[in-house]
C-alpha positions as CSV (number, residue, x, y, z in Angstrom):
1,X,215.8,81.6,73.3
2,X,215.7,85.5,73.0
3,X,213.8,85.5,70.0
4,X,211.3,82.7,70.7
5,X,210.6,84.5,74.0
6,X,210.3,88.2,71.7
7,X,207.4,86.7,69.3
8,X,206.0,85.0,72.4
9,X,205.5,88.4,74.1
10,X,203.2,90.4,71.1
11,X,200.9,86.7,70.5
12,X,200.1,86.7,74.9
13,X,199.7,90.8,74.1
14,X,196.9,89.7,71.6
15,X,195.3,87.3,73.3
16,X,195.0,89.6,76.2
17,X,193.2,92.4,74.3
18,X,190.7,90.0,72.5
19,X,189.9,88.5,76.4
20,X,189.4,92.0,77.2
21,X,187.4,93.1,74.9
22,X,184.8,90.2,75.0
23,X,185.4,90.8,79.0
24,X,184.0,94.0,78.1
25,X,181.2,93.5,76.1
26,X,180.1,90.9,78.9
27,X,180.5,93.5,81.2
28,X,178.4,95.7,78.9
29,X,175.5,93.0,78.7
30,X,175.3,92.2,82.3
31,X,175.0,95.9,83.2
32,X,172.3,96.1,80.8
33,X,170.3,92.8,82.2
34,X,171.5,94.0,86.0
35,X,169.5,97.7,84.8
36,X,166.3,95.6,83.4
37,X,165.9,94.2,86.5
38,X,166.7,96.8,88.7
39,X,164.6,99.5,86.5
40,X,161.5,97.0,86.3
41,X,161.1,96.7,90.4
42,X,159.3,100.0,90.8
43,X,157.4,99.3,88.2
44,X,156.4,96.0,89.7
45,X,155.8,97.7,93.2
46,X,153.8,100.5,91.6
47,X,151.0,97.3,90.1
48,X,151.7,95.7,93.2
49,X,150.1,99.2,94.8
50,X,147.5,99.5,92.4
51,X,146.0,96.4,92.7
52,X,145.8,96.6,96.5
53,X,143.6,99.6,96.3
54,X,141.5,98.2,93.6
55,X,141.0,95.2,96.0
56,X,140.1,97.5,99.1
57,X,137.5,99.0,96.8
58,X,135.8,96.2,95.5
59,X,135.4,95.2,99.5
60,X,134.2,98.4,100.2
61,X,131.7,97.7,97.3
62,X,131.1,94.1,98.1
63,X,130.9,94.3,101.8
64,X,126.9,95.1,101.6
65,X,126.8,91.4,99.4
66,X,128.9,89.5,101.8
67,X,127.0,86.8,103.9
68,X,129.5,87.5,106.7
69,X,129.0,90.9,107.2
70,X,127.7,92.0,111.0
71,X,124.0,92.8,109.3
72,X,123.4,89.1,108.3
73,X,125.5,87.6,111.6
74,X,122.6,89.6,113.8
75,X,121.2,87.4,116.4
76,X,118.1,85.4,115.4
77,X,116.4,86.9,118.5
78,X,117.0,90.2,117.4
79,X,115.5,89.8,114.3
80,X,112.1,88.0,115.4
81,X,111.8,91.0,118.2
82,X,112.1,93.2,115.2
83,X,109.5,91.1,113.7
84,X,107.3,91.4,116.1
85,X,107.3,94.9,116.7
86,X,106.5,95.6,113.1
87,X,103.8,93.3,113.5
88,X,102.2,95.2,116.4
89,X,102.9,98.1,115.1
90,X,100.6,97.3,111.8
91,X,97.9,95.7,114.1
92,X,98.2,98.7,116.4
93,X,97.4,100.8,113.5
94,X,95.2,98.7,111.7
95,X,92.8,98.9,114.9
96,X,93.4,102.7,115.0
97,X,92.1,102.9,111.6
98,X,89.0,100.8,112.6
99,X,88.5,102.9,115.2
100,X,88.5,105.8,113.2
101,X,86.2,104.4,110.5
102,X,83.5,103.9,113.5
103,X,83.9,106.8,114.9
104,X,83.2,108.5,111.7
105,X,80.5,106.5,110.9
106,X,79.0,107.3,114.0
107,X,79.6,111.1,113.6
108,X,77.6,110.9,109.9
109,X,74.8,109.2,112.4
110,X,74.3,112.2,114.7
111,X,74.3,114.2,111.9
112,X,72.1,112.4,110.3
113,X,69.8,112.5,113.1
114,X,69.8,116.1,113.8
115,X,69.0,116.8,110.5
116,X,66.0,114.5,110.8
117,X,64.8,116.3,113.9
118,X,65.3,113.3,115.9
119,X,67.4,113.7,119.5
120,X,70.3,111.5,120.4
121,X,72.5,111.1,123.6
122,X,75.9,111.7,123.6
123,X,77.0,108.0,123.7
124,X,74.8,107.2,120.6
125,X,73.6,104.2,122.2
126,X,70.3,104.9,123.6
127,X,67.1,105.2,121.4
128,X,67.7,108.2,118.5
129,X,64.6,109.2,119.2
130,X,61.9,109.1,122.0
131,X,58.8,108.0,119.3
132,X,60.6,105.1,118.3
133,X,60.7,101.6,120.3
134,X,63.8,99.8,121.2
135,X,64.0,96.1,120.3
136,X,65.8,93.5,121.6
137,X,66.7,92.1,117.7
138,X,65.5,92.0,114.2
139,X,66.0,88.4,112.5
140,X,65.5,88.3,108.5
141,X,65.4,85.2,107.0
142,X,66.9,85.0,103.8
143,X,64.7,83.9,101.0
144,X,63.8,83.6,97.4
145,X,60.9,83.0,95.4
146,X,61.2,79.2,95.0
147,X,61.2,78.6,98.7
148,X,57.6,78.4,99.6
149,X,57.9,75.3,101.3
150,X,60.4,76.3,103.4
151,X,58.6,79.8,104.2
152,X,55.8,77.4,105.0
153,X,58.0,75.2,106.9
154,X,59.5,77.6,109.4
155,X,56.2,79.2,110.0
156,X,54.9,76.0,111.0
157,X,57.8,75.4,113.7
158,X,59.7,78.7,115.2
159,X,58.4,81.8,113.5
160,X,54.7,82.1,115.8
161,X,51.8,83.2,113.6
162,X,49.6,86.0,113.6
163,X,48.8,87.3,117.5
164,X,51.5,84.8,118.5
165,X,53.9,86.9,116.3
166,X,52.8,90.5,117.8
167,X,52.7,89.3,121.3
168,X,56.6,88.3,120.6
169,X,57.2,91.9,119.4
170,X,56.0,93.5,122.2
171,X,56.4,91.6,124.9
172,X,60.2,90.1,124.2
173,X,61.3,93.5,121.3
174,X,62.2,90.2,118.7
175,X,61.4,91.0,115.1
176,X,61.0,88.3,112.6
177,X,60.5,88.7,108.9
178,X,61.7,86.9,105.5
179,X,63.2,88.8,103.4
180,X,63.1,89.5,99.6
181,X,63.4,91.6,97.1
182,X,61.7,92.0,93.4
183,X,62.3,89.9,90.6
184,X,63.8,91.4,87.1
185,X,60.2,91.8,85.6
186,X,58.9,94.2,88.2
187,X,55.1,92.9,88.6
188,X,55.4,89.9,87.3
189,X,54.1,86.9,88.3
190,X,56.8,86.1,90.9
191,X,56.5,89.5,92.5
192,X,52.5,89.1,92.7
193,X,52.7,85.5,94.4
194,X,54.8,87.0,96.9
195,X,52.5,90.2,97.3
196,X,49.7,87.4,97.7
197,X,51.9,85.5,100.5
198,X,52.9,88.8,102.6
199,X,48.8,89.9,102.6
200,X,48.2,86.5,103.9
201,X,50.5,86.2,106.2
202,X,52.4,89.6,106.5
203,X,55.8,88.4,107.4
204,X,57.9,89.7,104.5
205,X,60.4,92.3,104.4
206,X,60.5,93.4,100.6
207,X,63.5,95.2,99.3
208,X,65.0,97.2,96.9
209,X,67.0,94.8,95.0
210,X,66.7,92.9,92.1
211,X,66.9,88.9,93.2
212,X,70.0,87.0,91.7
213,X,71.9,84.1,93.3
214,X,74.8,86.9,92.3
215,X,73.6,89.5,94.2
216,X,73.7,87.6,97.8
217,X,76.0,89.9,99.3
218,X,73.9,93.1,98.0
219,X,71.2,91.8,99.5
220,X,72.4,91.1,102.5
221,X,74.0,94.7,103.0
222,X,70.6,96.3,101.3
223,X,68.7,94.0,104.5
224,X,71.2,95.4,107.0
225,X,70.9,99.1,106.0
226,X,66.7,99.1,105.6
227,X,66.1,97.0,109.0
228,X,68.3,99.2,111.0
229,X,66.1,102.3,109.0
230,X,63.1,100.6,110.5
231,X,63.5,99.1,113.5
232,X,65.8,100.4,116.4
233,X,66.9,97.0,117.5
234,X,70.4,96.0,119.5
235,X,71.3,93.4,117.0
236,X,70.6,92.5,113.2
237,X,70.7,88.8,112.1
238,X,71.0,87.3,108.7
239,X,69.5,83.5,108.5
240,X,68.9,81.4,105.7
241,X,65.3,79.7,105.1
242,X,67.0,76.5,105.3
243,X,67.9,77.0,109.1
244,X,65.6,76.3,112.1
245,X,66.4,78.5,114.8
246,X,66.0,78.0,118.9
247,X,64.5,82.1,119.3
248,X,65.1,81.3,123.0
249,X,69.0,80.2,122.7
250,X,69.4,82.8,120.6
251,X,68.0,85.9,122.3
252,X,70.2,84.6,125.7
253,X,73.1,84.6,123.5
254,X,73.1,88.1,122.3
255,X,71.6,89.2,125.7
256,X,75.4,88.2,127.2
257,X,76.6,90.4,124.3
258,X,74.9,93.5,124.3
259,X,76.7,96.1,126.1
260,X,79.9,95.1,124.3
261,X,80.9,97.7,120.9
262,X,80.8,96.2,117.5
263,X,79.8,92.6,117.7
264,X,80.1,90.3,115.4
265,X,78.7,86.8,116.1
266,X,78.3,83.5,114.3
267,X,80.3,80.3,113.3
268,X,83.1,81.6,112.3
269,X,85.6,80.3,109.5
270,X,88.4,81.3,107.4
271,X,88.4,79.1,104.0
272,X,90.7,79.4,100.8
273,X,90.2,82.0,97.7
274,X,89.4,79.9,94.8
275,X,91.1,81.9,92.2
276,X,90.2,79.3,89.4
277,X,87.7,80.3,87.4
278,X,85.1,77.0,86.4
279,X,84.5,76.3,89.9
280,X,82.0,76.3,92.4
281,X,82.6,79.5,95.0
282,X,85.1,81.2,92.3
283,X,86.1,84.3,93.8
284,X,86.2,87.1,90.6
285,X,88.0,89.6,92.6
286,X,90.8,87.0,94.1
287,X,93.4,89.1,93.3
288,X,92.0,91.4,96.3
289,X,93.5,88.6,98.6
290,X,97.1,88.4,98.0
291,X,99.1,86.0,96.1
292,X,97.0,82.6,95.0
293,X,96.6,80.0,97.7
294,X,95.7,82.7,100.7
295,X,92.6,82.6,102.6
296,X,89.6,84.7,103.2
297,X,89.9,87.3,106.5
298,X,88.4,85.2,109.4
299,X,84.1,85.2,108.6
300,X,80.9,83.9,110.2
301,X,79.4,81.5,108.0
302,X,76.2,82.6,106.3
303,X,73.7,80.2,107.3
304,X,73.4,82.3,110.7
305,X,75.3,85.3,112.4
306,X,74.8,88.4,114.1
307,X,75.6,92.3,114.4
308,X,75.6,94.6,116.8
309,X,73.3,98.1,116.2
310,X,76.6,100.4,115.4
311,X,77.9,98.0,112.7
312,X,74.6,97.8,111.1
313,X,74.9,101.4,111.3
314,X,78.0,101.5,109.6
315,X,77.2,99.3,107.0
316,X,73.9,101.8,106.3
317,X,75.8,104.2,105.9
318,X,79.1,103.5,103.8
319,X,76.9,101.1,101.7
């Protein structure tokens, strides 16, 4: 019994260092994954803090983009006051502009006049000067030299004739005339048949302008600028040959008008650009207008219309 109990003693010895040593190295290796973790929780909290501030910058950059933000939330209201403001605020400046333009225009008139010897009033709107009569309006009827039968046609209804024609000059200041210019051949034949009409009749207005269904609006302003030259009239108007005019209706009309600035009378319209080029009314110059599909500003329509003296004036002279 002693000696079982003697080599019992140094084999539990044994045992007990080999449990200790493998209690060790377990020891060892959980210290080592217990300082992993431990160790890699800074570095966890350190991402954790970068990629907050990261976050709060791309807000910060962001924030301008987001549909949320207080800019975009404004009130509807707000935003069509704002609208609106900017709106007047062109028009108001648009007409201050205008305003200027006349005024100007009206300033190179005076000028004008005292260089020509001729005395004005201060408001511009009296008769330049004392030799010259004032009329009531001049009417030019657009014409060509392939419209003899409708020359002959309004003479024979509402343009009087001869005494008749004089008599409405000087007794109700209205001026009638067609009016046309010279053909590309100066002297040619088409110049000399009119030359032969106006002796017989003497009812033409001839211009400096070279005819051409092109050239409309040229003529038009080069009528404008020579009948306000000539005749000292209250209003200018532009009427085709194809239109029959009531003098009487007309003259009342105007009449209602005349001691308001800068009229502007006729049937007025406001029609599409026709940016595409092949068809009829193609506007070369569409691009003036804006984007394709936008209209032309708000216009009388050129069969008929009316101008007050000081636009006519203008028109003279910035042409």
């Amino acid at each position: 019994m002693s000696l079982k109990s003697r080599g019992e003693l140094p084999s539990r010895s044994v045992i007990s260092q080999k449990w200790t040593l493998l209690l060790c190295v377990g020891c060892f290796c959980a210290g080592m994954l217990f300082t992993n973790r431990m160790w890699a929780v800074p570095e966890s909290k350190g991402i954790t803090r970068t990629t907050a501030v990261e976050a709060e910058k791309l807000k910060l950059v962001s924030e301008g983009c987001d549909p949320k933000t207080k800019f975009v939330k404004r009130d509807s209201k707000d935003i069509i006051g704002e609208v609106h403001k900017t709106h007047h605020a062109i028009q108001t400046l648009d007409k201050t502009i205008s305003n200027l333009e006349m005024e100007l225009a009206a300033a190179r008139a005076a000028q004008e006049s005292i260089v020509n010897g001729s005395p004005i009033s201060e408001d511009l709107q009296k008769t330049e000067s004392s030799g010259r009569k004032r009329y009531l309006m001049v009417v030019g009827i657009n014409t060509a030299f392939s419209s003899r039968k409708r020359r002959d046609s309004v003479r024979a209804t509402w343009m009087p004739q001869g005494e008749k024609r004089k008599k409405l000059e000087e007794e109700k200041g209205i001026i009638i005339r067609f009016v046309i210019g010279h053909s590309a051949t100066s002297g040619g034949i088409l110049d000399r048949a009119i030359e032969a009409e106006d002796k017989k009749h003497g009812d033409f207005l001839r211009l400096e302008h070279v005819e051409g269904y092109l050239e409309l609006s040229a003529k038009t302003k080069i009528y404008f600028a020579t009948a306000v030259a000539l005749w000292d009239a209250e209003f200018y108007i532009k009427v085709d040959d194809d239109v029959h005019v009531n003098i009487a209706t007309l003259g009342e009309t105007l009449v209602r008008h005349r001691k308001k600035p800068r009229v502007y009378i006729g049937c007025m319209k406001s029609g599409p650009v026709l940016a595409q080029k092949g068809v009829r009314y193609h506007e070369p110059e569409y691009w003036k207008f804006g984007e394709a599909g936008n209209k032309y500003f708000r216009h009388a329509t050129g069969q008929l219309y009316a101008i007050s003296k000081d636009l006519a004036r203008y028109i003279s002279i910035n042409q």
